[in-house]
MIVEX-590164 format. One line per field, with one value per residue (C-alpha): x, y, z. Coordinates in pm, 1 decimal. Layout:
xx: X:...
yy: Y:...
zz: Z:...
//
This chain:
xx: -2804.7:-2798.4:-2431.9:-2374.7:-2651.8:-2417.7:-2080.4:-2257.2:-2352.4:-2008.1:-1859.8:-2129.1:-2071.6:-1661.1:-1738.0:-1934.6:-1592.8:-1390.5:-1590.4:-1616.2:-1262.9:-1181.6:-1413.1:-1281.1:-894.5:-1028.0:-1150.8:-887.2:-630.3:-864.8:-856.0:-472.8:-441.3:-679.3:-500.7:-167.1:-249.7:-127.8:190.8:359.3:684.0:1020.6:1208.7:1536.5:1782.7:1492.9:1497.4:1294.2:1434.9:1224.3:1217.3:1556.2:1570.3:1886.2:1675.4:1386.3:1577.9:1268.1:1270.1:1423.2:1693.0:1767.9:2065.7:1984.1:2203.5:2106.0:2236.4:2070.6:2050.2:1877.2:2067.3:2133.6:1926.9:1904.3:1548.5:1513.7:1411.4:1447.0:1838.6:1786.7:1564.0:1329.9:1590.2:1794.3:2191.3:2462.1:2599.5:2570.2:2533.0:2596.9:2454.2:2308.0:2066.6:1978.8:1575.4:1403.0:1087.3:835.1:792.0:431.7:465.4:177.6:313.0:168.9:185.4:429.9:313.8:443.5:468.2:225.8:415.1:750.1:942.4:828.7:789.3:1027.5:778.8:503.6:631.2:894.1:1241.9:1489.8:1815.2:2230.6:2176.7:2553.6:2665.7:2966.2:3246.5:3388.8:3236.4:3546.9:3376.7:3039.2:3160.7:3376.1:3053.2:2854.3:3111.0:3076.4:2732.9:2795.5:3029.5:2762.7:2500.5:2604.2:2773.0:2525.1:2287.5:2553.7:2298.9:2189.6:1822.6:1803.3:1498.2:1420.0:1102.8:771.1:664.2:564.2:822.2:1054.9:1334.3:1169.3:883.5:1091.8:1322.8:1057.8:912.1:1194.0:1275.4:879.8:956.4:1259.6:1145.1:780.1:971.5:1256.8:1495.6:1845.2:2068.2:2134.4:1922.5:2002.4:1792.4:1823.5:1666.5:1546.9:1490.7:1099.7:930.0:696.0:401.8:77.3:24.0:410.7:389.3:613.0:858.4:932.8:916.3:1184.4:1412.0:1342.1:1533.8:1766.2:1863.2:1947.8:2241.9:2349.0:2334.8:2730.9:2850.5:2620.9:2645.5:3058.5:3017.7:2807.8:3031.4:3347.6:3128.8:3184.2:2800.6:2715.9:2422.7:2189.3:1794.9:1634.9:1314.1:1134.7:806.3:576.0:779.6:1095.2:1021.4:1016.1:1407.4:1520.3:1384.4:1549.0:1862.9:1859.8:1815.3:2073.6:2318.1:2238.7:2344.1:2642.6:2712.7:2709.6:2389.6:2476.1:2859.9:2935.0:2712.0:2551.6:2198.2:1961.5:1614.7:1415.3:1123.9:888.9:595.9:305.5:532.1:440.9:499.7:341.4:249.4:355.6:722.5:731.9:747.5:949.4:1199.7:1197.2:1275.3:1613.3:1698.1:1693.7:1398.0:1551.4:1660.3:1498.6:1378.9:1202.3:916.6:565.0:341.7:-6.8:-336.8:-600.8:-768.8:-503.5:-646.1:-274.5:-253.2:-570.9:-485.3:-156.5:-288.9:-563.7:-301.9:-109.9:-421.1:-562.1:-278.5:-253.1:-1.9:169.7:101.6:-257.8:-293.6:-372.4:-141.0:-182.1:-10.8:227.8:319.1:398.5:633.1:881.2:862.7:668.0:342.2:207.1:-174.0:-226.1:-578.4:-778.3:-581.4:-770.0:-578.5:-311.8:-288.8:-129.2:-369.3:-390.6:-104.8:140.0:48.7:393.8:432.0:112.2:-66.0:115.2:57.7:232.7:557.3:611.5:576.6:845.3:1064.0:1044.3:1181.2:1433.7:1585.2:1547.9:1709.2:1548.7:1243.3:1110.5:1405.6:1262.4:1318.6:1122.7:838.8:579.0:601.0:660.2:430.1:177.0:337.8:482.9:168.9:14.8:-327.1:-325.4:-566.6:-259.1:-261.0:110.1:166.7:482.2:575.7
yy: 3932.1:3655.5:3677.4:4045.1:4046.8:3794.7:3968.7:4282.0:4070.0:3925.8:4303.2:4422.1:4117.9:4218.3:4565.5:4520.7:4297.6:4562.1:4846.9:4587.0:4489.7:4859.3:4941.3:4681.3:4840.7:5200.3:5101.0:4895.1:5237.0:5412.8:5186.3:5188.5:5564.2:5656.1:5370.6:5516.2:5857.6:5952.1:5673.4:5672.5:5841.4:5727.0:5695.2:5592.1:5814.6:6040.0:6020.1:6212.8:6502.3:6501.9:6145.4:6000.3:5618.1:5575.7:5678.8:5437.1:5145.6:4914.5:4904.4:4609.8:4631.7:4509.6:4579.3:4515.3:4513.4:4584.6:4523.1:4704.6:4782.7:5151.5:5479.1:5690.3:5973.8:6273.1:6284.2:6276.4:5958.5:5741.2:5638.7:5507.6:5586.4:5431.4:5458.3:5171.1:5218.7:5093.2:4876.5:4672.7:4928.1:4827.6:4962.8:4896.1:5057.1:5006.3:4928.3:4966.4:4815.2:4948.1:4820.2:4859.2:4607.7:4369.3:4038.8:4060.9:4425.7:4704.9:5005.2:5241.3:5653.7:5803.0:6145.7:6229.8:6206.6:5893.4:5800.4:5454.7:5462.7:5332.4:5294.7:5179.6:5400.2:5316.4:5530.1:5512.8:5433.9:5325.8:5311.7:5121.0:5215.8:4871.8:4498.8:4435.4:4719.3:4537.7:4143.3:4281.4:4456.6:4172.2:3942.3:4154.4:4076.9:3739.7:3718.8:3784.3:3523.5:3188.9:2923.3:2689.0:3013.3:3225.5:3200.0:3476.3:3489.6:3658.2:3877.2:3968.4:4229.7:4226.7:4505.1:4804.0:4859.3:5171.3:5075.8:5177.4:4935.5:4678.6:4729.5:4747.4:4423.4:4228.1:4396.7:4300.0:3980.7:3911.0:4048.0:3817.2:3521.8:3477.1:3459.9:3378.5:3535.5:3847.9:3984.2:4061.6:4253.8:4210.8:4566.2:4583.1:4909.6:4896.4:5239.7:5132.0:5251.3:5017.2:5129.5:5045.4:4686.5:4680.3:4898.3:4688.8:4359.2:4462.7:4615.8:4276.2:4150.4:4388.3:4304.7:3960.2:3938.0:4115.7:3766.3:3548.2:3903.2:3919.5:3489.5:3576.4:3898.8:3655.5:3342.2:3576.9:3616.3:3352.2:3252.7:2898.1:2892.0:3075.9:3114.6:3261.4:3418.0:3612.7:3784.4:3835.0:3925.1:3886.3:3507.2:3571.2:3716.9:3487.9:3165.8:3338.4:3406.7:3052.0:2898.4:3137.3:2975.3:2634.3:2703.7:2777.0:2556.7:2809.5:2683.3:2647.1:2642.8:2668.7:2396.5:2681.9:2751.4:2544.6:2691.0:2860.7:2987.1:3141.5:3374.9:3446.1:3374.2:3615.2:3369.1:3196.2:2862.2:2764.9:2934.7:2816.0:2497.0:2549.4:2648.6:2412.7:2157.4:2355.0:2328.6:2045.1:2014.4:1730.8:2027.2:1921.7:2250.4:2435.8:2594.9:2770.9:2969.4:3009.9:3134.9:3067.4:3404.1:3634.9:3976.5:4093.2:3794.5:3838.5:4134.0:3969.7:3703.2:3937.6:4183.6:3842.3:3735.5:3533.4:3269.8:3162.2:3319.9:3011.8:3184.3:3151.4:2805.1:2444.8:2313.1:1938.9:2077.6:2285.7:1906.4:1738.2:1999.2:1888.2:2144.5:2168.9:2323.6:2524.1:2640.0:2934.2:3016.2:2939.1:3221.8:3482.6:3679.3:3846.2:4287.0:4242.4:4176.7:3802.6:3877.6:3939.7:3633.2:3538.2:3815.8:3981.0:3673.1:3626.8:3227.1:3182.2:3444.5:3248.4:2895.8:3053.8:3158.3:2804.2:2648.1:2900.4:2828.4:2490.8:2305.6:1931.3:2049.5:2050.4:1801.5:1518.0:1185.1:1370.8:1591.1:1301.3:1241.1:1545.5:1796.3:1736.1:1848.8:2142.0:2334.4:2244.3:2258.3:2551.5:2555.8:2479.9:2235.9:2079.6:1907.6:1736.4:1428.9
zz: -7410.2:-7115.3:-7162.5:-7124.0:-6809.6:-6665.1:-6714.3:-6586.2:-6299.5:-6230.5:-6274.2:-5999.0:-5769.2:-5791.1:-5732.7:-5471.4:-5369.1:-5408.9:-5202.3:-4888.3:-4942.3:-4961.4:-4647.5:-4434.3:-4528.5:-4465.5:-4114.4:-4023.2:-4092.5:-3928.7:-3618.9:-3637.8:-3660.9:-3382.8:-3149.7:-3215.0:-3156.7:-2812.0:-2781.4:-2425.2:-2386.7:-2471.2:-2147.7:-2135.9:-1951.8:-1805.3:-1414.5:-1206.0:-1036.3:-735.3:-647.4:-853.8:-947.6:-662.4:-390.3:-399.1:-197.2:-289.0:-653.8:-800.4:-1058.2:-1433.1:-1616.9:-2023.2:-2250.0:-2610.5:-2982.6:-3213.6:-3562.4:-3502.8:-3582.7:-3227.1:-3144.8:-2912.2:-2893.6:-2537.6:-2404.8:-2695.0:-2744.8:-3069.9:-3358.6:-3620.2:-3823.5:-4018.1:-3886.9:-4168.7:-3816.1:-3521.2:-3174.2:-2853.3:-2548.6:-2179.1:-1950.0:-1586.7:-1562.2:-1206.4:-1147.2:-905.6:-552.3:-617.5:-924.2:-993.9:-1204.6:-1561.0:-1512.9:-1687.0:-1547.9:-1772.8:-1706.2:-1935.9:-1839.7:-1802.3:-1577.4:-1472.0:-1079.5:-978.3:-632.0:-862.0:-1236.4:-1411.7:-1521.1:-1763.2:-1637.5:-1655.4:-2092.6:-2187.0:-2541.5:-2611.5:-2837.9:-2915.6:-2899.1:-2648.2:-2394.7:-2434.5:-2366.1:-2084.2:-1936.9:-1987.6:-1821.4:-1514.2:-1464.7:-1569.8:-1254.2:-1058.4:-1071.3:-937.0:-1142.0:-1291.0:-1346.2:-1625.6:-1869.0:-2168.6:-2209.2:-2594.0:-2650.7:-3015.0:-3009.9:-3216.6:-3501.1:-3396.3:-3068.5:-2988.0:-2791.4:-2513.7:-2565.8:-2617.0:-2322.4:-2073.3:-2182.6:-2119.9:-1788.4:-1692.1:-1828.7:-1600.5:-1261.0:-1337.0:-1483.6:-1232.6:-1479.5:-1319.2:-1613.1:-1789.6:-2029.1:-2406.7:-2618.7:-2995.4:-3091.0:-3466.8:-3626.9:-3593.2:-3695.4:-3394.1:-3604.8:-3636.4:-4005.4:-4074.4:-4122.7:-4433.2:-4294.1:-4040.8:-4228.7:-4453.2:-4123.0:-4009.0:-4300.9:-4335.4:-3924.2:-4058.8:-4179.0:-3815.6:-3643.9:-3733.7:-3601.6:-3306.8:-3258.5:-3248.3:-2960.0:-2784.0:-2809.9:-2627.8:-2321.3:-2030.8:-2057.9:-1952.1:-2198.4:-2419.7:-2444.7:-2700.5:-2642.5:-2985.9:-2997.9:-3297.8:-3608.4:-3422.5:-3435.9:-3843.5:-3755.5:-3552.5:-3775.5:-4067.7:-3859.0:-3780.6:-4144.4:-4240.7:-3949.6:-4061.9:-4422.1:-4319.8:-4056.7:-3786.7:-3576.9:-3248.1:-3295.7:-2960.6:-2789.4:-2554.7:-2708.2:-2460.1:-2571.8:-2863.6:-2756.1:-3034.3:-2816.3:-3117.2:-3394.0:-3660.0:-3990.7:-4279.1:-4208.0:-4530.2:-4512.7:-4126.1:-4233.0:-4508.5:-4241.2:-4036.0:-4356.8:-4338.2:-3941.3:-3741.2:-3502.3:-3278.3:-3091.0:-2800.5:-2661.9:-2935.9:-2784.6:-2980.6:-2797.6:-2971.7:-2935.4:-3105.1:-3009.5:-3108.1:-3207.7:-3393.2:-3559.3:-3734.4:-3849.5:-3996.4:-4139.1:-4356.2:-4436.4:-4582.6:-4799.0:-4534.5:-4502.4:-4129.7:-3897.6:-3662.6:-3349.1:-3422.4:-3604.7:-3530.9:-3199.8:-3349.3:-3696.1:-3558.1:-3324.0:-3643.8:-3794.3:-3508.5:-3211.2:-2887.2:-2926.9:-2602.3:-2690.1:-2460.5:-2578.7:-2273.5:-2086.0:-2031.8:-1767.2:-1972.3:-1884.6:-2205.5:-2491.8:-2667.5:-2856.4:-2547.6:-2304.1:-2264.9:-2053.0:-1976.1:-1792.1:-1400.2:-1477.4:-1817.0:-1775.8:-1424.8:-1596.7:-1863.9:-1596.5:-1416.6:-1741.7:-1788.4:-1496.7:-1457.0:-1723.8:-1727.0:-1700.5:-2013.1:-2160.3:-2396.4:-2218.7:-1897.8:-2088.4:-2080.1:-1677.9:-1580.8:-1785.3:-1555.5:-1265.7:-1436.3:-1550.5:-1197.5:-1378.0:-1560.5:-1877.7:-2105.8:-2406.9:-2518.1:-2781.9:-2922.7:-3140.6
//
């Protein structure tokens, strides 16, 4: 009798389990489905007909370029779909920003078409018929920027991004960040849905085995160097990318890669570091951004059984694994969320942007003397070994 009062006790206590663990999944879809309700509007290609993009002699402007592993659309506004495409696309766009534009900011048209006086516009979308009518593109704005400054800054988006989304991020992040180089956006076939996690884990994988073509478009361009800049589960990409290049001796072939930035790395500890065991962290500019108060990542880690995410874990543990560990956490002004600080707070995109473009400083043999002076005494902790 004790016995079966004690089984019927455990069976209660894992019911009662099961119905929290069950509530706590019912509100979180229910969270995600009224937040993604009313998504802005694609809006690439859309200019307004009443005050056009060419007319606003104020607005600053971005060429992107894109590679993408999305099928094309006609939906207006989008380019490219949620869809998975069987191959590599090409394209380019022309991004003007605001002369109204706050830094941190991406004032984005919740109505089309959108207004370049005060918000941004994504016009003139290009898509190329042959990777020798992309590099030759790409050379031209190459040509350009000053010698010294022919660098490719590689953006590889988070989940839950539309082309769009992920466009206008990196054009905010260039104009705020100062970035001297052209912009390249690696852009995943995310279905850009909060409740489609899995989907785009597995187009994250799927978008691997994309990188020795895109690494050989890339290596035909007259760059001077490459940074690599991934966001959330494009960090998960671009580590895989790189253990993949490593394997087979293809990691940084051509002597131009100068920095790896990972912004709220999206990853398993545990596999993180398994990772790293397979790529050599002497590199001496691998850069993690973290935050300890990361709303996304929380969400992450209990949708992975409660295994920490490295954009939200320890900065001394992360130190030890080899890279540079920036803990953003006591930043607080970011229009972006906790999970988009890279770009959303005015201090940290324009401390990104001054070691983009200036190339010693961050390097090894100068980080101890000079780390000080860099983050002028901004509530930053850094940690390396």
């Amino acid at each position: 009798m004790i016995i079966a009062i004690q089984v019927r006790k455990n069976l209660m206590h894992q019911t009662t389990r099961t119905v929290s663990g069950l509530r706590w999944l019912l509100g979180i879809t229910a969270a995600l489905v009224l937040v993604s309700c009313s998504p802005p509007p694609e809006l690439i290609g859309v200019d307004n007909p009443k005050v056009p993009v060419a007319t606003v002699q104020a607005a600053t402007k971005h060429k992107i370029f894109l590679m993408t592993t999305r099928q094309q659309t006609e939906t207006v506004g989008a380019l490219f779909s949620d869809q998975r495409a069987p191959e590599l696309g090409l394209a380019s766009v022309q991004v003007s920003i605001p002369p109204t534009h706050v830094v941190g900011e991406l004032e984005r048209a919740k109505r089309l078409p959108p207004d370049p006086r005060t918000e941004f516009a994504v016009v003139e979308p290009t898509v190329y018929a042959s990777d020798d009518a992309f590099v030759a593109s790409l050379n031209r704005e190459l040509a350009k920027i000053p010698r010294g400054h022919r660098d490719i800054l590689f953006f590889v988006h988070g989940y839950n991004n539309t082309t769009s989304d992920a466009v206008l991020r990196l054009a905010q992040f260039v104009e705020d960040s100062g970035f001297q180089g052209v912009p390249v956006l690696f852009d995943w076939a995310s279905a850009a849905r909060l409740t489609r996690y899995v989907y785009d884990l597995n187009s994250a994988l799927i978008a691997r085995p994309r990188f020795p073509e895109i690494a050989a478009i890339m290596a035909r361009t007259n760059a001077e160097g490459y940074d690599i800049l991934a966001h959330s589960m494009g960090a998960f990409l671009t580590m895989e990318a790189m253990k993949d290049a490593v394997q087979t001796g293809r990691f940084n072939a051509t002597g131009r890669l100068r920095t790896i930035i990972l912004a709220s790395p999206d990853i398993d500890l545990d596999l993180f570091r398994s990772q790293l065991e397979q790529i050599d962290t002497k590199f001496d500019r691998f850069f993690v951004l973290l935050s300890e108060d990361d709303s996304a990542l929380s969400i992450s880690r209990r949708i992975a059984g409660g295994v920490p995410r490295v954009g939200a874990s320890n900065i001394d543990e992360l130190a030890k694994l080899g890279v540079i560990a920036i803990d953003l956490s006591k930043i607080s002004d970011s229009s972006s969320g906790s999970h988009s600080k890279f770009a959303g707070s005015p201090e940290v995109v324009q401390l990104i942007g001054h070691g983009l473009n200036d190339k010693s400083r961050f390097d090894r043999n100068q980080r101890a003397t000079r780390l000080g002076d860099v983050l002028g005494g901004l509530p930053i902790m850094v940690a390396f070994e």
